[in-house]
Backbone as CSV, one residue per row, in Angstrom:
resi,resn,N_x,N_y,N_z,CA_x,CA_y,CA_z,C_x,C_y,C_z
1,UNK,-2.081,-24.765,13.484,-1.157,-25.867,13.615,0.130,-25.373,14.263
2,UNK,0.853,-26.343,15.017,1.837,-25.850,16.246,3.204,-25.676,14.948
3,UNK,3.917,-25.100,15.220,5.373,-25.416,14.225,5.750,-26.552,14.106
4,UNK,5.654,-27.133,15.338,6.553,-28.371,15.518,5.951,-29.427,14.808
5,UNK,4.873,-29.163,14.440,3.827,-30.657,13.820,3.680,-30.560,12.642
6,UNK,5.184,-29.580,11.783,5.819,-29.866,10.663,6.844,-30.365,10.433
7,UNK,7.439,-30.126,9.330,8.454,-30.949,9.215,8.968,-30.996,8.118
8,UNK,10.531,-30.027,7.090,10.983,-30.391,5.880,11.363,-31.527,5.357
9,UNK,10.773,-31.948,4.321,11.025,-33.245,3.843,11.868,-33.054,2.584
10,UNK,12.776,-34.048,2.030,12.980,-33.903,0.782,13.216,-35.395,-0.024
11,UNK,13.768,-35.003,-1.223,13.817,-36.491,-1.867,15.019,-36.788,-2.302
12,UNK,16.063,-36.120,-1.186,17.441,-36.264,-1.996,17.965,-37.369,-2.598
13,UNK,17.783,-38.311,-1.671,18.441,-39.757,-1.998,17.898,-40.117,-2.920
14,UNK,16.881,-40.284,-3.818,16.288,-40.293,-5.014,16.877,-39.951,-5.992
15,UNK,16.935,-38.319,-5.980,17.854,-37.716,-6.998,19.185,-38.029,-6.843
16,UNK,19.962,-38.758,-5.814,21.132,-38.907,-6.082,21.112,-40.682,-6.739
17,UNK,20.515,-41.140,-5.887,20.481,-42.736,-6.646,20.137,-42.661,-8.312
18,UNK,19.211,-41.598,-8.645,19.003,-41.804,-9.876,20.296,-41.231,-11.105
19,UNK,21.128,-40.648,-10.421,22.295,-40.532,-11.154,23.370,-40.930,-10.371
20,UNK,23.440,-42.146,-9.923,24.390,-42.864,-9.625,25.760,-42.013,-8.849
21,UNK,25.288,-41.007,-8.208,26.410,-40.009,-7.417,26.312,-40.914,-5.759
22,UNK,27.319,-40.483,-5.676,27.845,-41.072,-4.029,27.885,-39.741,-2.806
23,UNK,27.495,-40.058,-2.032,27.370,-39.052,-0.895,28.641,-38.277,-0.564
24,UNK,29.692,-38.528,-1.329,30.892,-37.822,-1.018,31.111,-37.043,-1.998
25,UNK,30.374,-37.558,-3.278,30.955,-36.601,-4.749,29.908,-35.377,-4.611
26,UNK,28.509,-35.705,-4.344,27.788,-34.731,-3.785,28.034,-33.710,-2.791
27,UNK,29.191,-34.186,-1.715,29.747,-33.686,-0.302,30.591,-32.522,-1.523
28,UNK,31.452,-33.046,-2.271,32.789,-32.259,-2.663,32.038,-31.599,-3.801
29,UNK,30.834,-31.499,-4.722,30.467,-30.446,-5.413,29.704,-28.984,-4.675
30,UNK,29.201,-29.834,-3.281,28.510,-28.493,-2.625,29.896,-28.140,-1.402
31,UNK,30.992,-28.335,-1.132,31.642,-28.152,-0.244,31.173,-28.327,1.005
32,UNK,31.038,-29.738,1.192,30.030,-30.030,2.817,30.699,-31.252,2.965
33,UNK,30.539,-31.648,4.106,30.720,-32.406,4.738,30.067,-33.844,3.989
34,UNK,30.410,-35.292,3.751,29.443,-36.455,3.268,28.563,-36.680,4.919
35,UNK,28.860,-36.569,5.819,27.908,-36.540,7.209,26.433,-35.432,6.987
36,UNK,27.277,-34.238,6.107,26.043,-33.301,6.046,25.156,-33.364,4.939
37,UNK,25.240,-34.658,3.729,24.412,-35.020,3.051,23.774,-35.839,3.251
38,UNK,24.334,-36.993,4.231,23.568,-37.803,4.701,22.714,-37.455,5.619
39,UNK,23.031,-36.260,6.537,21.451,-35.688,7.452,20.885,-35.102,6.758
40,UNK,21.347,-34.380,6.008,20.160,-33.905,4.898,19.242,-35.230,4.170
41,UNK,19.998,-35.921,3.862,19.183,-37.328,3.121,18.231,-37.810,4.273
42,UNK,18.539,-37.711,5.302,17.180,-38.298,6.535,16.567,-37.143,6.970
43,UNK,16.765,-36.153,6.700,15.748,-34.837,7.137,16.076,-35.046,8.640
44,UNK,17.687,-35.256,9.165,17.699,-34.353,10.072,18.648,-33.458,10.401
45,UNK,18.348,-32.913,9.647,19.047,-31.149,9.359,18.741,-30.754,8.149
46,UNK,18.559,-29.133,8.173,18.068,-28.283,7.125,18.882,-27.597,6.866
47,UNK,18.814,-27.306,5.606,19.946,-27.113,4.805,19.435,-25.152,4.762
48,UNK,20.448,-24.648,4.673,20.254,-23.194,5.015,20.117,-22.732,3.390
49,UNK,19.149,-21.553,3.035,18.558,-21.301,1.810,19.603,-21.083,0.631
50,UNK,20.797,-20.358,1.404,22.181,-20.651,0.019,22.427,-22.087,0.034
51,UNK,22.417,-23.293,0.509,22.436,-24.827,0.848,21.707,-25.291,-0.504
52,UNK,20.217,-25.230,-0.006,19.114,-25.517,-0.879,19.172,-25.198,-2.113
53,UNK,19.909,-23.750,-2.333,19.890,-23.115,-4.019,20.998,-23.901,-4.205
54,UNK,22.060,-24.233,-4.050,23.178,-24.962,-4.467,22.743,-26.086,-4.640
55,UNK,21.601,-26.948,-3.749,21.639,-28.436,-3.962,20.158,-28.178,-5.609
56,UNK,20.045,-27.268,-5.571,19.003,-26.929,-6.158,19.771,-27.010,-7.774
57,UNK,20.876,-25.828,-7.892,21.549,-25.815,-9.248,21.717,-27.117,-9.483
58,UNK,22.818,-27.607,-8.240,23.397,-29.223,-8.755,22.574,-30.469,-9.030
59,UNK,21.359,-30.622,-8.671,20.489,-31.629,-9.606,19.521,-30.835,-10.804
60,UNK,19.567,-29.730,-10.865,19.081,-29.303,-11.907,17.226,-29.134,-11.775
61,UNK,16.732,-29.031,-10.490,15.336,-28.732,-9.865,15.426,-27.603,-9.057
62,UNK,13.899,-27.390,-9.985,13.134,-26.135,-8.723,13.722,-26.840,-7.111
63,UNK,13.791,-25.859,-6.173,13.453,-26.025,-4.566,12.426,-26.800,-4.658
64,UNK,11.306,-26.578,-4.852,10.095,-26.998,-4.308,9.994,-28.005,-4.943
65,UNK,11.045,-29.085,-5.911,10.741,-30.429,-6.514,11.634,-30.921,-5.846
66,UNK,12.540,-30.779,-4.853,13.644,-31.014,-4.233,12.808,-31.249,-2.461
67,UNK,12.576,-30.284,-2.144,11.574,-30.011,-0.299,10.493,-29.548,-0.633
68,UNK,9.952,-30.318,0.329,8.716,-29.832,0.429,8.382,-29.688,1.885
69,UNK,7.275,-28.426,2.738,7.050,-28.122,3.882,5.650,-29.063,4.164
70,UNK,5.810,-29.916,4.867,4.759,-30.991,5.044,4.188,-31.308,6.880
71,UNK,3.469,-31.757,6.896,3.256,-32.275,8.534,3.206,-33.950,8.716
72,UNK,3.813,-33.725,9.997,4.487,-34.648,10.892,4.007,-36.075,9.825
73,UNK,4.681,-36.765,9.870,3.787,-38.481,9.350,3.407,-38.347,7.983
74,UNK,2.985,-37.177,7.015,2.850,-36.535,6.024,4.032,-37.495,4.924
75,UNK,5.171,-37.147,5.526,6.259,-37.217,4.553,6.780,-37.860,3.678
76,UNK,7.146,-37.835,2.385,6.834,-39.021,1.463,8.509,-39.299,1.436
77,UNK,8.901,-38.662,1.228,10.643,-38.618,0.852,11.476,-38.552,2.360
């Protein structure tokens, strides 16, 4: 399979809707940008592996209940 005919997915917006956090309070606990949670929330941009462990502490999930490495059309989140 080519690289490209993957694709990180995740379920952020989930975990943030389900505790009622706003894309900016999320922005100001990981020190990012609210632009850089919202491309993270559409999977377009990847969050670099210190990123991921931080978004990882702050909802309180494994990585891998957070992203998952999936192909193209695959993607549930």
């Amino acid at each position: 399979m080519k690289k490209s005919e993957r694709v990180l997915s995740n379920n952020l917006y989930l975990l943030r809707a389900e505790k009622r956090w706003t894309q900016k309070y999320v922005a100001e606990q990981l020190g990012v940008t609210r632009q850089t949670i919202n491309s993270l929330e559409a999977s377009k941009y990847n969050p670099s592996l210190m990123l991921a462990f931080e978004i990882s502490q702050l909802y309180r999930k494994r990585i891998d209940e957070i992203f998952s490495y999936e192909k193209k059309g695959e993607c549930g989140g």
